[in-house]
N, C-alpha and C positions, 0 to 999 in steps of 0.2 A: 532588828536582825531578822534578816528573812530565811537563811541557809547557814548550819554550820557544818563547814567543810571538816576543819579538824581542831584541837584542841586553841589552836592561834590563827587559823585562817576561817574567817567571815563574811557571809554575802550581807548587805544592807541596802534596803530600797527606800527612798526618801518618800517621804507622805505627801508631798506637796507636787513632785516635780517627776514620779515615782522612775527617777535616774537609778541603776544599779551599782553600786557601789563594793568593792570588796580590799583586803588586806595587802599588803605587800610585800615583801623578803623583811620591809624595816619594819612594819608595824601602821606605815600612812595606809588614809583611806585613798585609793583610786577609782576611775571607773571602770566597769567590767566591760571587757573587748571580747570578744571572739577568744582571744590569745590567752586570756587571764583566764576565761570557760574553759578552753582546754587546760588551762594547769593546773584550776581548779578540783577537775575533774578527776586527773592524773592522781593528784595528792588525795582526794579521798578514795580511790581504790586501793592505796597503796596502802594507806590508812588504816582504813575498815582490815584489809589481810591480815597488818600487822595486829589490831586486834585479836581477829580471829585466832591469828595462831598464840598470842600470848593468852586467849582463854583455853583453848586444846591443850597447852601444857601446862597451864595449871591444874585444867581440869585429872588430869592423865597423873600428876605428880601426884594427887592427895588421893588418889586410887592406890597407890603404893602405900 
């Protein structure tokens, strides 16, 4: 596993052939295009935010 995007979507680069390989809506491994970069990319900003703000409000509720 070389990148993980989010909790089910994963970058994976072969040792032999080192192809980049990542997840797809169903779970298959495909390879990584241009196309699958940007959605991969999309999904962990969107990610990472929703993080952030489920720790801000936790953080924010147990201050109460």
């Amino acid at each position: 596993m070389t990148k993980k995007v989010t909790n089910h979507v994963k970058v994976y680069t072969c040792k032999c052939c080192k192809k980049q390989l990542t997840t797809d809506s169903n779970g298959k491994l495909i390879e990584l295009t241009p196309k699958y970069q940007d959605i991969n990319s999309t999904l962990e900003r969107i990610y990472e935010n929703r993080l952030m703000r489920l720790k801000q409000k936790s953080l924010s509720s147990s201050i109460y």
